[in-house]
C-alpha positions in Angstrom: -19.4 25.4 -29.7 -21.7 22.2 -29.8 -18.8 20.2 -29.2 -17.3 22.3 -25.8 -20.6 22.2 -24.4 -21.1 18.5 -24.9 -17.3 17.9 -23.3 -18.8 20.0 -20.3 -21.5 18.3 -19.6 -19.6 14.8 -20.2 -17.3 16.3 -17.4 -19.8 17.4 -15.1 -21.6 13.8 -15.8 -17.9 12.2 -14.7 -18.1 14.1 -11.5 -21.3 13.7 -10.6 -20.6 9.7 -10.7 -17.5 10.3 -8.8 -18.7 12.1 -6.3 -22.4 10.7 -5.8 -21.8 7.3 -6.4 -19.6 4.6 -5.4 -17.6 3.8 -8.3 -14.7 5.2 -7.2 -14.7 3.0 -4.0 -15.7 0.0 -5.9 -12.8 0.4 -8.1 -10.6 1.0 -5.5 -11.6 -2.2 -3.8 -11.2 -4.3 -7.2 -7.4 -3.1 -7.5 -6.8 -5.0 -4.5 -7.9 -8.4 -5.8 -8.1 -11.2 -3.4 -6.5 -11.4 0.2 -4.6 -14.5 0.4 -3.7 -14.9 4.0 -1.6 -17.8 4.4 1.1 -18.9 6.4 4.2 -17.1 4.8 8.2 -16.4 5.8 7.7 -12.5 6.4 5.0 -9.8 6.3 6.1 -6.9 4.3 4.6 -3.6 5.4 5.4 -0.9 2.7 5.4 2.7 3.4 2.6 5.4 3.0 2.7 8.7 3.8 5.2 8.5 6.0 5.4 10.1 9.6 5.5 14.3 11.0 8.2 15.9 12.2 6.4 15.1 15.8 6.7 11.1 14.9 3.1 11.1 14.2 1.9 8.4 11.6 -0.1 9.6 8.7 -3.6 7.8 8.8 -2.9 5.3 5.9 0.7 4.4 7.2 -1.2 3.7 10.4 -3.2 1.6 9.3 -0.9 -0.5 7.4 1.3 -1.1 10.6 -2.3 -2.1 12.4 -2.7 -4.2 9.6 0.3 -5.9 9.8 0.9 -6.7 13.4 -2.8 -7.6 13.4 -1.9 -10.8 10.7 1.5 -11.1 13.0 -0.5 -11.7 16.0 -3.2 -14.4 14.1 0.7 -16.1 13.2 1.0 -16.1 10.0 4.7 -15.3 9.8 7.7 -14.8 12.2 8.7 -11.7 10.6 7.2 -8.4 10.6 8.9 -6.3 8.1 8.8 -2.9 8.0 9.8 -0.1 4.5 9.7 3.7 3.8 11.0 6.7 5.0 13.4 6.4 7.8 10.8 7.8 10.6 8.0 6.1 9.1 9.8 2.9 9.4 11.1 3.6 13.0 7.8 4.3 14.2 6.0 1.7 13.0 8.5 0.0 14.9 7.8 2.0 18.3 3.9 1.3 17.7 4.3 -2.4 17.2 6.8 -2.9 20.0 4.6 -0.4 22.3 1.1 -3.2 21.1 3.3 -6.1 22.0 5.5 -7.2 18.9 9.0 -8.8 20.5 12.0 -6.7 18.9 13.6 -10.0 17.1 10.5 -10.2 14.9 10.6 -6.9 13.9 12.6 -6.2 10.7 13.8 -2.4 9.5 14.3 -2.0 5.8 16.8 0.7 5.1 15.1 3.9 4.2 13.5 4.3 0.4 11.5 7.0 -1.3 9.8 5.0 -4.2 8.0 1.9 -4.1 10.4 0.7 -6.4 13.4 1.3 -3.9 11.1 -0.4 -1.0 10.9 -3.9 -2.9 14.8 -3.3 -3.4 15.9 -2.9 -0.2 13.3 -5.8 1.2 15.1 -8.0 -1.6 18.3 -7.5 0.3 17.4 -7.7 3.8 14.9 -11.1 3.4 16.1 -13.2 0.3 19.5 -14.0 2.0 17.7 -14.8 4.8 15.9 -17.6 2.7 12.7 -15.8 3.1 11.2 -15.5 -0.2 7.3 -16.1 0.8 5.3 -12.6 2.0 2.1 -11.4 2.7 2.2 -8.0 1.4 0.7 -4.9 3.1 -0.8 -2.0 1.1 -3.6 -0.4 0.6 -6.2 -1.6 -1.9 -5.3 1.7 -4.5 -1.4 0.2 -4.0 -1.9 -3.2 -4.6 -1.2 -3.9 -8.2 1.6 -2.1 -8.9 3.7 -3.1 -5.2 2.5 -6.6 -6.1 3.8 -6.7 -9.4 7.2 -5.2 -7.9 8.1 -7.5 -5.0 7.1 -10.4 -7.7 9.5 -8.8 -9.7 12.4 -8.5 -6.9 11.8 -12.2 -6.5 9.1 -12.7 -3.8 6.2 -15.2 -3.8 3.7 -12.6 -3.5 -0.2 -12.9 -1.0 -1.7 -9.6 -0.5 -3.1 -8.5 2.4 -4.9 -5.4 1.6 -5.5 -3.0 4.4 -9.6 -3.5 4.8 -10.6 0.2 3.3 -14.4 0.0 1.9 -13.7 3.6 0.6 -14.8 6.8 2.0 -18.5 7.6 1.7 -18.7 11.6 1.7 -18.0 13.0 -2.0 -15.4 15.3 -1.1 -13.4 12.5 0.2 -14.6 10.3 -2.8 -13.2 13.1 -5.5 -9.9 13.1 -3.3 -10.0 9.0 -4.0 -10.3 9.8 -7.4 -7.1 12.0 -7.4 -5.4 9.1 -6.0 -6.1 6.7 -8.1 -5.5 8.9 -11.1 -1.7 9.0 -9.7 -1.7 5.5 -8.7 -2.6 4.8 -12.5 0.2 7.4 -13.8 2.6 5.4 -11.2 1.4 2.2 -12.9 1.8 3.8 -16.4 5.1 5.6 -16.0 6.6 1.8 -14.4 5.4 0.2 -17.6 7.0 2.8 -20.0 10.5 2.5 -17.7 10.6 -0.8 -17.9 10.1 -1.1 -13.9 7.5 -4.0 -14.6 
């Protein structure tokens, strides 16, 4: 009985930290690593969430595409590539051509539904093209595991983490948590396959 109580108040001390305190974010943040904006061949936007049946972005797919055509603006490639699901990647296209991104710099990866499929399908449309240096678009929780992919496909690898400081309210702090308990299980599962 000692022992079930002490697990419960271990768990309640867990969440309590979660939730009250900014570990989660701080972790979150320290995934990412350092941005290394340079001048590279492509920027590689990977997909998140996806888009509604309406064409709506999610909120974190948004930002990546902000993100990207943000670093494409500052010129630091010619290329701005875009993965995921099929309407995720063709509006991302209609947002950056609508914010001013000529349609010969924009790239269209065919459609994928895993990370590992993305960094696949980038492999084919930019290494024949002799592009082989990207800055790599994801969100901070993302980072290390889509990094260590694209690497793997053959890429020279910056990030560019989307700038996310982490939410601040603890219900949106315990949902961060959530996430990078799946991001983790991702990152787990990719090691066991033999993925990375």
């Amino acid at each position: 009985m000692r022992g079930l109580r002490l697990l419960g108040l271990a768990g309640l001390v867990v969440f309590a930290t979660m939730a009250f305190t900014p570990l989660a974010n701080y972790i979150n943040i320290r995934m990412a690593g350092v941005a290394r904006l340079e001048p590279s061949d492509a920027i590689v936007v990977l997909g998140r969430g996806g888009a509604d049946s309406d064409g709506i972005l999610t909120n974190r797919s948004l930002r990546r595409v902000v993100r990207g055509i943000d670093l494409y603006r500052q010129g630091f490639a010619p290329l701005l590539v875009f993965s995921g699901s099929l309407e995720e990647i063709r509006e991302r296209a209609n947002v950056a051509r609508a914010l001013g991104v000529p349609g010969p710099a924009i790239l269209s990866a065919p459609a994928a539904r895993t990370t590992r499929e993305e960094a696949e399908e980038v492999r084919k449309l930019l290494l024949p093209l002799g592009r082989k240096n990207v800055l790599l678009v994801s969100d901070p929780i993302d980072m290390p595991r889509a990094r260590a992919l694209m690497e793997r496909a053959g890429f020279t690898v910056r990030p560019a983490p989307t700038a996310a400081s982490g939410p601040s309210q603890p219900e949106a702090r315990l949902g961060l948590v959530r996430d990078l308990l799946i991001e983790l299980s991702a990152w787990t599962f990719y090691r066991v396959t033999g993925a990375l």
